[in-house]
N, CA and C atoms as a LAMMPS dump frame, in Angstrom:
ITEM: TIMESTEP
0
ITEM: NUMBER OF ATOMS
597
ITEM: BOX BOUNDS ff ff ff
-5.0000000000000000e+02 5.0000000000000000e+02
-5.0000000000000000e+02 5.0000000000000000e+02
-5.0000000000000000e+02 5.0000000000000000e+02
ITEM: ATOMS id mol type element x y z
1 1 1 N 4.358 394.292 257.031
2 1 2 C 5.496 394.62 257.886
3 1 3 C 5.788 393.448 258.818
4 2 1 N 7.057 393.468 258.999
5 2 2 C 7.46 392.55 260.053
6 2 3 C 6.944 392.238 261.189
7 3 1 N 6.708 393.271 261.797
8 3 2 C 5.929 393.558 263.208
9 3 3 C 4.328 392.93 263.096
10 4 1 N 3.724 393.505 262.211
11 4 2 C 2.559 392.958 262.138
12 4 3 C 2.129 391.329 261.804
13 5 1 N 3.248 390.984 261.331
14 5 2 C 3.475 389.635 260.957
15 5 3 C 3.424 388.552 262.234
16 6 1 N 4.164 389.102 263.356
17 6 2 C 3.698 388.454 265.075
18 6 3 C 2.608 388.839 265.671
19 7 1 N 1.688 390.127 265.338
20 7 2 C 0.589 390.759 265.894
21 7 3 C 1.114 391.501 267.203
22 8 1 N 2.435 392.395 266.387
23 8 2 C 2.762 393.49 267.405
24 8 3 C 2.592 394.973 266.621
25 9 1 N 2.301 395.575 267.384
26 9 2 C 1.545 396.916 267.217
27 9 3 C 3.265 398.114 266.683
28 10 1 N 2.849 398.669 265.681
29 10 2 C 4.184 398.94 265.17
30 10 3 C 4.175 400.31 265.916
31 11 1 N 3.706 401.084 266.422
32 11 2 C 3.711 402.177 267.644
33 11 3 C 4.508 401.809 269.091
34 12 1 N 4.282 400.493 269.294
35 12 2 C 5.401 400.232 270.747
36 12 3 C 6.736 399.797 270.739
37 13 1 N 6.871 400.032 272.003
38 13 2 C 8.659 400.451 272.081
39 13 3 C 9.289 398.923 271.987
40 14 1 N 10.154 398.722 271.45
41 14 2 C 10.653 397.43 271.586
42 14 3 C 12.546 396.96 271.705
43 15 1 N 12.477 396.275 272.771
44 15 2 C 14.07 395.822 272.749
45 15 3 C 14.228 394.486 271.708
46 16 1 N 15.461 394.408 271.384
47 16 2 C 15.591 393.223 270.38
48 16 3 C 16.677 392.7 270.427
49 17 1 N 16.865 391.483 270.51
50 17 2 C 17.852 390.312 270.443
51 17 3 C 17.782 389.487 268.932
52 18 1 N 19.187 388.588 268.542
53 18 2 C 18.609 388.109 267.25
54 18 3 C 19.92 387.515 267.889
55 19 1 N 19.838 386.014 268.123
56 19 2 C 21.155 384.957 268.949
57 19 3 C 20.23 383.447 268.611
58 20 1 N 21.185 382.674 268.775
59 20 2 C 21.208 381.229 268.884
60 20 3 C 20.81 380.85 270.372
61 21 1 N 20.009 380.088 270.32
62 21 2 C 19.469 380.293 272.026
63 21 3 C 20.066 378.746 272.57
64 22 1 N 21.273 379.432 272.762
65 22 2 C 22.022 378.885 273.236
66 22 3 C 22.916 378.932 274.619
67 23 1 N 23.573 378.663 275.991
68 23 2 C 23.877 379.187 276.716
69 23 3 C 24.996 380.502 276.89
70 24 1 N 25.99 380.514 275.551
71 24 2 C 26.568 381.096 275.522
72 24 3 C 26.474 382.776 275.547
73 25 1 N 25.501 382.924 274.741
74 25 2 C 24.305 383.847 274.358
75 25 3 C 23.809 384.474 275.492
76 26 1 N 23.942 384.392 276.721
77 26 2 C 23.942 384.64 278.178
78 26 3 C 22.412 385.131 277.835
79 27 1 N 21.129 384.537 277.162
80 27 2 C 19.578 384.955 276.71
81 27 3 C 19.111 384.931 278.53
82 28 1 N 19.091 384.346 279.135
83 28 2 C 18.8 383.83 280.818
84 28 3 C 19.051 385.726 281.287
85 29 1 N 19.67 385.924 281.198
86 29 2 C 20.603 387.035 281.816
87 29 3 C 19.144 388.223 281.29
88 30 1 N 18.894 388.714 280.091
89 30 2 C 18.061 389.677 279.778
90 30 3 C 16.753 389.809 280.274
91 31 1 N 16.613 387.921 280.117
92 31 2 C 14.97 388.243 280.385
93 31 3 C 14.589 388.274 281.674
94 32 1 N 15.418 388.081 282.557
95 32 2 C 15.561 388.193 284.186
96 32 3 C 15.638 389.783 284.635
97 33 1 N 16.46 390.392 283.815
98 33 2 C 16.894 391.747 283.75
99 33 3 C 15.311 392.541 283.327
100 34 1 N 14.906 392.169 282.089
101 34 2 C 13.819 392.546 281.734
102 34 3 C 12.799 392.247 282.273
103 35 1 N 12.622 391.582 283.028
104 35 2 C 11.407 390.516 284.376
105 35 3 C 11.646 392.046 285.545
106 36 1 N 12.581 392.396 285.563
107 36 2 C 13.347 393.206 287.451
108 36 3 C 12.684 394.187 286.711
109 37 1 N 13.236 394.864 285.514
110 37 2 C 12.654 396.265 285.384
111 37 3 C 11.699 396.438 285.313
112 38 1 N 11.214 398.383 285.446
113 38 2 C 9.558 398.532 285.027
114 38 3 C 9.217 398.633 284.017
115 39 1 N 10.674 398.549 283.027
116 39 2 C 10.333 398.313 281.5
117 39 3 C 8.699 397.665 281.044
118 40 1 N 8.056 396.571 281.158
119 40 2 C 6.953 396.013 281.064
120 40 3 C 5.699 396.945 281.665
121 41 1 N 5.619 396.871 282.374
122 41 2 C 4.907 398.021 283.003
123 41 3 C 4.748 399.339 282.453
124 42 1 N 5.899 399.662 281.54
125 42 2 C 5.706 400.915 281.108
126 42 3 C 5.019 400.477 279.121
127 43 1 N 5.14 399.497 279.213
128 43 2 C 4.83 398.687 277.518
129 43 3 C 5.92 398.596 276.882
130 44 1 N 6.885 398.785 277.188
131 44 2 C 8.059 398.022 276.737
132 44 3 C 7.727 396.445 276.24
133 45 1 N 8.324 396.512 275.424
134 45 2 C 8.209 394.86 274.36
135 45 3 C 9.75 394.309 274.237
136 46 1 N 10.173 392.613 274.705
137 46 2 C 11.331 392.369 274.6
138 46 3 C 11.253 391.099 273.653
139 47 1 N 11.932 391.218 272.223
140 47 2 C 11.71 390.579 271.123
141 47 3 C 12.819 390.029 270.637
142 48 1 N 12.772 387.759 270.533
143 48 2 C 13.926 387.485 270.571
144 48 3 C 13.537 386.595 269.469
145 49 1 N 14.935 386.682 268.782
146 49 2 C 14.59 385.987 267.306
147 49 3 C 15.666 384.736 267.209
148 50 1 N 15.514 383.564 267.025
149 50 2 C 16.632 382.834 267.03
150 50 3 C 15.87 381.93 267.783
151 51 1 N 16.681 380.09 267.291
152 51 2 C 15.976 378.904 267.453
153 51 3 C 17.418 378.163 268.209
154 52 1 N 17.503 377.334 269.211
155 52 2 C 18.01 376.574 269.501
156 52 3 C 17.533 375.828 270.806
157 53 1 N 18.34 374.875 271.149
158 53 2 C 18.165 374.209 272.041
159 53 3 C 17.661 374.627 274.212
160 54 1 N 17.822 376.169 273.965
161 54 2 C 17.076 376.107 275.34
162 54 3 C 15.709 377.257 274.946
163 55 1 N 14.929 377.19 273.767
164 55 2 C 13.8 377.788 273.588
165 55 3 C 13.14 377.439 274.526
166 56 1 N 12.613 375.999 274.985
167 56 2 C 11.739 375.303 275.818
168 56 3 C 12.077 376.327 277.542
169 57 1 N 13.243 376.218 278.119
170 57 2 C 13.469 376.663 279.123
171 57 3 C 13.614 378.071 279.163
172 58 1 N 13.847 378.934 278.473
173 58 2 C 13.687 380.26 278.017
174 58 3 C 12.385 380.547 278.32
175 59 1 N 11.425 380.124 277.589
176 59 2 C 9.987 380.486 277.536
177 59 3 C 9.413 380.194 278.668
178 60 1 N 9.898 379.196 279.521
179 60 2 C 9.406 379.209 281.208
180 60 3 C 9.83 380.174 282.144
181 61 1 N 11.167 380.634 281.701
182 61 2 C 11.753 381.72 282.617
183 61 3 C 10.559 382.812 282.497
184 62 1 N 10.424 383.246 281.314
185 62 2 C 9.539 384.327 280.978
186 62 3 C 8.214 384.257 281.565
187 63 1 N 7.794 383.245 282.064
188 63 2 C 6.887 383.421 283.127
189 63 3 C 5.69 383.307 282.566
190 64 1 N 4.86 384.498 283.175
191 64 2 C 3.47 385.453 282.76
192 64 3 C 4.021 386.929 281.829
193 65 1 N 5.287 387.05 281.565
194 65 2 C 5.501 387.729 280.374
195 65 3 C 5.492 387.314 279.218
196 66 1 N 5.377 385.808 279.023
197 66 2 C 5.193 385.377 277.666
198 66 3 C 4.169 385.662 276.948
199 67 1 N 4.869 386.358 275.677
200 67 2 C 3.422 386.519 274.697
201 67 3 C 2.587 387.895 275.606
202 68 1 N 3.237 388.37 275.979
203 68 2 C 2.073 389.749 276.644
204 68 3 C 3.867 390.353 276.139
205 69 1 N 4.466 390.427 276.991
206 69 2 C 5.427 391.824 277.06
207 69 3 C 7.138 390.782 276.726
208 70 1 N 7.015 389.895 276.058
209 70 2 C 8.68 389.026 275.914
210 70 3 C 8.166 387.671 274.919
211 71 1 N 8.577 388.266 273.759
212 71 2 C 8.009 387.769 272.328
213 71 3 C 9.071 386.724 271.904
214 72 1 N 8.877 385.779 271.29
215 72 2 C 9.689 384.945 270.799
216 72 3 C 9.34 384.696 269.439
217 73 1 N 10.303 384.76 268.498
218 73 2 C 9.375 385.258 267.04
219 73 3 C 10.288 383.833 266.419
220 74 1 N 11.026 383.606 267.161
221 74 2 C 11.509 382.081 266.063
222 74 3 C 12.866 382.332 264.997
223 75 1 N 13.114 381.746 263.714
224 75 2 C 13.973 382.332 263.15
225 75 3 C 13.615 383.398 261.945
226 76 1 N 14.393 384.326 261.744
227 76 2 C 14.315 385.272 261.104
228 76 3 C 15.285 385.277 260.07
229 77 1 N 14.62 385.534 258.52
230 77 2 C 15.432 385.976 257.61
231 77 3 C 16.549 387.509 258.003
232 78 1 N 17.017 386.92 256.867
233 78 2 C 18.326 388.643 256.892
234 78 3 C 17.825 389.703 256.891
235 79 1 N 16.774 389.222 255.979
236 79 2 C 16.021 390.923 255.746
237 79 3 C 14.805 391.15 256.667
238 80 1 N 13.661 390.256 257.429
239 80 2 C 13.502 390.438 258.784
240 80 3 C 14.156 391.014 259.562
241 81 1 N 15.34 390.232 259.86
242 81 2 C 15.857 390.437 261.234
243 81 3 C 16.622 391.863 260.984
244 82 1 N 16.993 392.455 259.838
245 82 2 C 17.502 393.963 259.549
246 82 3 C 16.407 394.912 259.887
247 83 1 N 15.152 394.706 259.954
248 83 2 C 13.964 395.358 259.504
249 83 3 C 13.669 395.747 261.328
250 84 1 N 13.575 394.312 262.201
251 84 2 C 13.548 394.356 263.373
252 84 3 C 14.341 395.133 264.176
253 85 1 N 15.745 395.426 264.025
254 85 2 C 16.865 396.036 264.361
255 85 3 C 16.299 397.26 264.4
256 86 1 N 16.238 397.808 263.045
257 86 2 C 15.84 399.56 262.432
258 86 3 C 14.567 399.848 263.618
259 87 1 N 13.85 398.866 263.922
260 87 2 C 12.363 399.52 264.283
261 87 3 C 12.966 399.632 266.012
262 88 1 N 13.691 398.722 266.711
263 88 2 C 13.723 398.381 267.974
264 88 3 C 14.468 399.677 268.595
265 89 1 N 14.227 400.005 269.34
266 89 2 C 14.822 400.889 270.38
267 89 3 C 16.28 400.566 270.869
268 90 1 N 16.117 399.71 270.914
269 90 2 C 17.603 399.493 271.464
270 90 3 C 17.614 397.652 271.202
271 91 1 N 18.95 397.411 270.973
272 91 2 C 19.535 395.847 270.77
273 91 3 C 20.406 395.38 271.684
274 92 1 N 19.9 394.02 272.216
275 92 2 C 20.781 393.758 273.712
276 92 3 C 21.701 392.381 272.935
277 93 1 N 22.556 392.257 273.41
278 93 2 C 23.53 391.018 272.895
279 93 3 C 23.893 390.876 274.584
280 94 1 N 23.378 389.62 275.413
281 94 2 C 24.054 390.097 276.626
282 94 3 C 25.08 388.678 276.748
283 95 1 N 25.882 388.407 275.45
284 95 2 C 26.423 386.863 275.814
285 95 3 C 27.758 387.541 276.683
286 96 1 N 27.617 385.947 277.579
287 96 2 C 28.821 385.396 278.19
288 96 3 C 29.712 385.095 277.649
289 97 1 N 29.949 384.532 276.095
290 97 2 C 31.189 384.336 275.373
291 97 3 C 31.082 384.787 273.775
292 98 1 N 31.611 385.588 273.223
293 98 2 C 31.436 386.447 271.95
294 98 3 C 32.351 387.087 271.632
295 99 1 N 33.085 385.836 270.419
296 99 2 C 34.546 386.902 270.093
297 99 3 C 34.199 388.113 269.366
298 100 1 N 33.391 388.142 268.531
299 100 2 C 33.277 389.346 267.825
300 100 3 C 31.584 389.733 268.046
301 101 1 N 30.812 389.572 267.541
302 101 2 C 29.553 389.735 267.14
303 101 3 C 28.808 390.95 266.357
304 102 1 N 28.899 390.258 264.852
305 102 2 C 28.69 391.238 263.724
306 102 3 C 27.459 392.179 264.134
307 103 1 N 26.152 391.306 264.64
308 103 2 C 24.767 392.08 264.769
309 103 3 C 25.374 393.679 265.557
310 104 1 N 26.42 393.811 266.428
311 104 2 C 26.827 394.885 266.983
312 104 3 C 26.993 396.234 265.723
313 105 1 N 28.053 395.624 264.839
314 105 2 C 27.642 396.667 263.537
315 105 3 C 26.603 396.752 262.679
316 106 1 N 25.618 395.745 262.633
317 106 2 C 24.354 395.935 261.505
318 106 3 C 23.609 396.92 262.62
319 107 1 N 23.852 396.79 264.145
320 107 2 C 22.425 397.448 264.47
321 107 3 C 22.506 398.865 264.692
322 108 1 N 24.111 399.226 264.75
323 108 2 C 24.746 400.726 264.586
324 108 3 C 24.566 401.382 263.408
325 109 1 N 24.489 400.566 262.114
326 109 2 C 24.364 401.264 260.911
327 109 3 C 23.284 401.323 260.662
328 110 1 N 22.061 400.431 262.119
329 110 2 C 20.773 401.073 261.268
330 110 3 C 20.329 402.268 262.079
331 111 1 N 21.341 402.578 262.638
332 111 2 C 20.785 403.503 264.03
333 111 3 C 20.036 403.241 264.99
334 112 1 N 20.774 401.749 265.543
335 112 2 C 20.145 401.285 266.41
336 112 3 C 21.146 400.953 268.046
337 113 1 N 20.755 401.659 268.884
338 113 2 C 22.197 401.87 270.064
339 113 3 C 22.146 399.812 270.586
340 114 1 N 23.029 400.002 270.862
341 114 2 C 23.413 398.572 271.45
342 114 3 C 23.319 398.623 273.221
343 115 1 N 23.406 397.674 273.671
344 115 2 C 23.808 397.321 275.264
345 115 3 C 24.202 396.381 275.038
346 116 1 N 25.504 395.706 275.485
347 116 2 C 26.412 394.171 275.066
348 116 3 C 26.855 394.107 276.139
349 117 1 N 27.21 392.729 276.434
350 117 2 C 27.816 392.7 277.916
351 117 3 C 29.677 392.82 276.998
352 118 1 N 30.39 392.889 278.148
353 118 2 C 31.958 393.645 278.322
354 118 3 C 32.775 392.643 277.576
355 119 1 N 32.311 391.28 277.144
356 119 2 C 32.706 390.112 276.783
357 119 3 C 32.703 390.153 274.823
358 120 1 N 31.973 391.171 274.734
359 120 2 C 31.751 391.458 272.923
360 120 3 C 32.775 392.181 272.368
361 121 1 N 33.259 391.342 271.771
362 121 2 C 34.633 391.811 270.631
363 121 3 C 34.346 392.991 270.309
364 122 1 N 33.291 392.802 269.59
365 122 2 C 33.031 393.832 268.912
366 122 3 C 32.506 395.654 269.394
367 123 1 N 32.013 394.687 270.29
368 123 2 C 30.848 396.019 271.302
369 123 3 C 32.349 397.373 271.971
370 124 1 N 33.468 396.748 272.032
371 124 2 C 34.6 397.584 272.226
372 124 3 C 35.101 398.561 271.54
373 125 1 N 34.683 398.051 270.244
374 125 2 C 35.252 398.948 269.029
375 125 3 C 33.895 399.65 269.117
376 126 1 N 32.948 399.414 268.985
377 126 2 C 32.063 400.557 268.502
378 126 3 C 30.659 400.954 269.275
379 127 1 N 30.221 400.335 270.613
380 127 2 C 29.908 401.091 271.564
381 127 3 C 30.667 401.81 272.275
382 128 1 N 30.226 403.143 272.573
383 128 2 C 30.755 404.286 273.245
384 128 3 C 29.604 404.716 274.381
385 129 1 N 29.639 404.183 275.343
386 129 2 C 28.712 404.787 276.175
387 129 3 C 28.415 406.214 276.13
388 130 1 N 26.605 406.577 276.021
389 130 2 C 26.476 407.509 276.186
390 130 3 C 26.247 407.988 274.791
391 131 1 N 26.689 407.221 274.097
392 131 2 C 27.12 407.856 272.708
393 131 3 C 25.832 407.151 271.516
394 132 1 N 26.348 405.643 271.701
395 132 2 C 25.821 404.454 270.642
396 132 3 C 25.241 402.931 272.183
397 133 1 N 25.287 403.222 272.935
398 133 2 C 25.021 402.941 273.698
399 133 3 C 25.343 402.217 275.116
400 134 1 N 25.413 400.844 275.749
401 134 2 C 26.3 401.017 277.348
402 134 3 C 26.555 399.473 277.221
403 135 1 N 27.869 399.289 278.065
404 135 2 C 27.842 397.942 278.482
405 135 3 C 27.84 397.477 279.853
406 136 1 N 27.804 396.156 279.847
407 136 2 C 27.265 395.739 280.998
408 136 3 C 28.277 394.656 281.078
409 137 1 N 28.342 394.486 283.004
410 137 2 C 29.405 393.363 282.86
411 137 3 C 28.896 392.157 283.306
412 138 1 N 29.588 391.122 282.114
413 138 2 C 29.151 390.052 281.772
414 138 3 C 28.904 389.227 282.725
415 139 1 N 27.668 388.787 283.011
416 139 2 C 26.73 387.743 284.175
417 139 3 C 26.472 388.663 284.889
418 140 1 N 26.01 389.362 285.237
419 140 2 C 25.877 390.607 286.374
420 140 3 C 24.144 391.112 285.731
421 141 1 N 23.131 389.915 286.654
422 141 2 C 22.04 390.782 286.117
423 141 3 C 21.819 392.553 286.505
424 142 1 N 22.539 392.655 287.88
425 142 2 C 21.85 393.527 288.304
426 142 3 C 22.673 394.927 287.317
427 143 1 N 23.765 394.422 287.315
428 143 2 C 24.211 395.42 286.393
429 143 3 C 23.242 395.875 284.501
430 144 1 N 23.585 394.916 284.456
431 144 2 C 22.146 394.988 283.25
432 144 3 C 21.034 395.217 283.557
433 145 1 N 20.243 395.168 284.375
434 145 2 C 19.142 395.631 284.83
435 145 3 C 19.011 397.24 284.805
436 146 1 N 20.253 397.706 285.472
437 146 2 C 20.307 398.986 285.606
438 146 3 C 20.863 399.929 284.209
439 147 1 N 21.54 399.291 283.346
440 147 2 C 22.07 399.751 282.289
441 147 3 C 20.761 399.361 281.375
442 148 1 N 19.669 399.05 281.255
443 148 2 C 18.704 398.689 280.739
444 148 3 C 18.014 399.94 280.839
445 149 1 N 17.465 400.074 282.149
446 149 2 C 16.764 401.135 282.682
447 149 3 C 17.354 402.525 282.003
448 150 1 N 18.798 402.73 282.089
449 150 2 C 19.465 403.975 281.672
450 150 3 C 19.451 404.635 280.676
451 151 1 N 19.512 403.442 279.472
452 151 2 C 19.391 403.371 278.401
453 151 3 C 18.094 403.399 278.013
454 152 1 N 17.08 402.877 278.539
455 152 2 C 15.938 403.464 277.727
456 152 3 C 14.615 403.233 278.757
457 153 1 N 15.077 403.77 280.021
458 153 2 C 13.984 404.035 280.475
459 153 3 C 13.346 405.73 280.362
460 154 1 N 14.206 406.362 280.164
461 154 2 C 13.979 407.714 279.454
462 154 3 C 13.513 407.508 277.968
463 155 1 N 12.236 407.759 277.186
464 155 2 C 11.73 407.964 275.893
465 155 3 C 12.735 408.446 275.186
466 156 1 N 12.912 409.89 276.033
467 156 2 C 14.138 411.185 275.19
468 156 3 C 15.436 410.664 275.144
469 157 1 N 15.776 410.162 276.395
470 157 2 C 17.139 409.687 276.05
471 157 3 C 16.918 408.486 275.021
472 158 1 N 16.289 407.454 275.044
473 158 2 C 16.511 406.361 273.987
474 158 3 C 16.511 407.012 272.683
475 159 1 N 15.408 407.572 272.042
476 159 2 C 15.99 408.632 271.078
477 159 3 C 16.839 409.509 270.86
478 160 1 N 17.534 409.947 271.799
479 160 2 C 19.229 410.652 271.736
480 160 3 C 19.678 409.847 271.435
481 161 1 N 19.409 408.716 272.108
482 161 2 C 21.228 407.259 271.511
483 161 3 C 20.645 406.742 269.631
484 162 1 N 19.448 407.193 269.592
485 162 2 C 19.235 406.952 267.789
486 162 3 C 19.865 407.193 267.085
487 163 1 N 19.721 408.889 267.343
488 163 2 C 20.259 409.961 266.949
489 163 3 C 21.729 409.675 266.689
490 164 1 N 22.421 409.316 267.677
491 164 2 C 23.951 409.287 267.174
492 164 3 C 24.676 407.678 267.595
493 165 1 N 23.7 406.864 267.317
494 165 2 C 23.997 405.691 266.892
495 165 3 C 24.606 405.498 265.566
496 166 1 N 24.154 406.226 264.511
497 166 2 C 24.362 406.115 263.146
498 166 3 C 25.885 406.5 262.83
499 167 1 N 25.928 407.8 263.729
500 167 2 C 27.469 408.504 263.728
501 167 3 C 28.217 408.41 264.517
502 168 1 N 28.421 407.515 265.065
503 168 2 C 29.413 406.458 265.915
504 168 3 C 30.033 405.531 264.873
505 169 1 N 28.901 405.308 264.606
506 169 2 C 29.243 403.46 263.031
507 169 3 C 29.778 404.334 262.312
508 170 1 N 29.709 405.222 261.869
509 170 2 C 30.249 405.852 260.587
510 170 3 C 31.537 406.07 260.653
511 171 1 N 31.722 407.049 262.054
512 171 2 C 33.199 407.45 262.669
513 171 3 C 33.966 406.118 262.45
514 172 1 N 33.222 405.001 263.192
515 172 2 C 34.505 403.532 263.257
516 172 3 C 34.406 403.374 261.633
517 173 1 N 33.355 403.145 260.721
518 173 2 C 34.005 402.709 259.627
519 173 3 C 35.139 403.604 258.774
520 174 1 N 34.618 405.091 258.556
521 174 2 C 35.549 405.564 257.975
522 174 3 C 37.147 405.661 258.906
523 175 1 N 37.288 405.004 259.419
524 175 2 C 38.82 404.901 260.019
525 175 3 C 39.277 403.12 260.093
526 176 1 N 38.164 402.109 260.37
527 176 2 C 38.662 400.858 261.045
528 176 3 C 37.902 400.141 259.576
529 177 1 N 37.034 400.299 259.035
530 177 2 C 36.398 399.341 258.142
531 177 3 C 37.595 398.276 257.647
532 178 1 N 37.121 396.932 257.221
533 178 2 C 38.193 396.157 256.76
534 178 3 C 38.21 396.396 255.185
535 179 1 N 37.421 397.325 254.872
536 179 2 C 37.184 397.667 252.991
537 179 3 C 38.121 398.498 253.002
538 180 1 N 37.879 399.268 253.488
539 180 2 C 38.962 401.03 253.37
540 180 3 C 39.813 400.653 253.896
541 181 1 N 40.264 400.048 255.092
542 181 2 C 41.557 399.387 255.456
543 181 3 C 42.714 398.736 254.619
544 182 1 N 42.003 397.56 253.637
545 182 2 C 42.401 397.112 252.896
546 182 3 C 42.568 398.071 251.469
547 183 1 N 41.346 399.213 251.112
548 183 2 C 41.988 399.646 250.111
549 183 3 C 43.341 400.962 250.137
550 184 1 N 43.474 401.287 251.753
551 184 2 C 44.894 401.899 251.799
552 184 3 C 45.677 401.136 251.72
553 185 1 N 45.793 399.803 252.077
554 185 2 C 47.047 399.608 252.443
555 185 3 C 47.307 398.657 250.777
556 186 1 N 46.8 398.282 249.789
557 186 2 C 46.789 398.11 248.59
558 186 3 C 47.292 399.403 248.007
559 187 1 N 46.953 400.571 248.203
560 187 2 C 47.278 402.211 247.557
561 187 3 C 48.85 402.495 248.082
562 188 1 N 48.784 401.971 248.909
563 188 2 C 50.213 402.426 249.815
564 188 3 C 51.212 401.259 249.497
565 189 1 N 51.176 400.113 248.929
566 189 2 C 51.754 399.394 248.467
567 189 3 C 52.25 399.473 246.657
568 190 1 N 51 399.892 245.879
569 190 2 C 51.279 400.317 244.889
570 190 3 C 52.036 401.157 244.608
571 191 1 N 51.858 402.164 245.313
572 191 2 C 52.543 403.836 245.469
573 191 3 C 54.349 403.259 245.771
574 192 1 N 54.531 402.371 246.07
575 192 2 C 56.536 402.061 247.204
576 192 3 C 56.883 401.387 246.062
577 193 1 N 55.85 400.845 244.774
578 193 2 C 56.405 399.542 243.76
579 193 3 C 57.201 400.876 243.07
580 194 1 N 58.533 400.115 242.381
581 194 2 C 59.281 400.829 241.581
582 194 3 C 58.939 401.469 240.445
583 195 1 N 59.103 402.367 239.866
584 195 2 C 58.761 403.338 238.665
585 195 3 C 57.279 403.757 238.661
586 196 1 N 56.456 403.871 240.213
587 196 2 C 55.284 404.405 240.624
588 196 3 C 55.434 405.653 240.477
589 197 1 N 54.766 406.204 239.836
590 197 2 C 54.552 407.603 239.704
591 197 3 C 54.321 408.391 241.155
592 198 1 N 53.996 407.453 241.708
593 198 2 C 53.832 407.948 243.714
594 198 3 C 54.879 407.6 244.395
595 199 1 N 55.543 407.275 244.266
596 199 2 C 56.868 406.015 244.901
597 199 3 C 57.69 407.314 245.002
């Protein structure tokens, strides 16, 4: 298993990131957030996958949480980093600049609630607070700090947002998907062509 592959215990709770560690990626922002809460204290695990240029300064922020409670696992295959998603409690994306960001739908379809800061394309369409999970506004540790806590400092509640993480993604695809999108509006074009039996 994946987990066992870093020498993390597949019984604990874990948050998960999977970004380019890069500034944009607002990574500074979580682990500060995750430093404030009692998340750690309670064994909370914060697990970040992705290689770039501020790894070095990242891993100093993290303090005396490095390697005890704020994991840095490096880069991850597709099928890793899908595997990581499914197991994690919740998935933080907290960038400062993010026109879309796909990981928002892989981690809904694995039934995995999100927290994104307000800046995610994507996190608009298909976080629903409360629902699939919360956002936070962008650079605002303290706001993330507290939407951290909300989201899964309750056991029960983080498993409620599991629960209907899955059927949130579902609701947006069967209405917004760009597959089914595209295959109405192909059906609805066929159907107007002349001597269509639908026309």
């Amino acid at each position: 298993m994946v987990l066992a592959a870093h020498g993390l215990a597949a019984d604990a709770r874990y948050l998960y990131t999977a970004a380019r560690l890069v500034s944009a990626k607002g990574l500074h922002l979580i682990i500060e957030a995750f430093g404030r809460s009692h998340l750690p204290k309670r064994g909370y695990h914060y697990l970040l996958a992705g290689v770039g240029p501020l790894e070095e300064s990242l891993k100093r922020q993290a303090g005396s949480l490095l390697g005890k409670s704020i994991h840095f696992l490096g880069f991850q295959q597709p099928s890793e980093n899908l595997a990581l998603i499914a197991h994690a409690d919740l998935f933080v994306l907290p960038s400062i600049y993010e026109p879309h960001g796909i990981v928002v739908h892989e981690s809904l379809a694995a039934g995995t609630p999100v927290l994104a800061s307000d800046v995610c394309g994507a996190a608009y369409d298909l976080v629903t607070p409360g629902l699939s999970g919360e956002l936070f506004r962008s650079g605002d540790v303290a706001d993330l700090t507290l939407k951290l806590e909300r989201v899964v400092g309750d056991p029960g509640q983080a498993d409620a947002l599991r629960a209907t993480s899955r059927a949130e993604f579902e609701r947006w695809f069967a209405e917004y998907s760009p597959i089914l999108v595209t295959e109405r509006a192909v059906d609805r074009l066929l159907a107007s062509r002349p001597g269509s039996s639908k026309a």
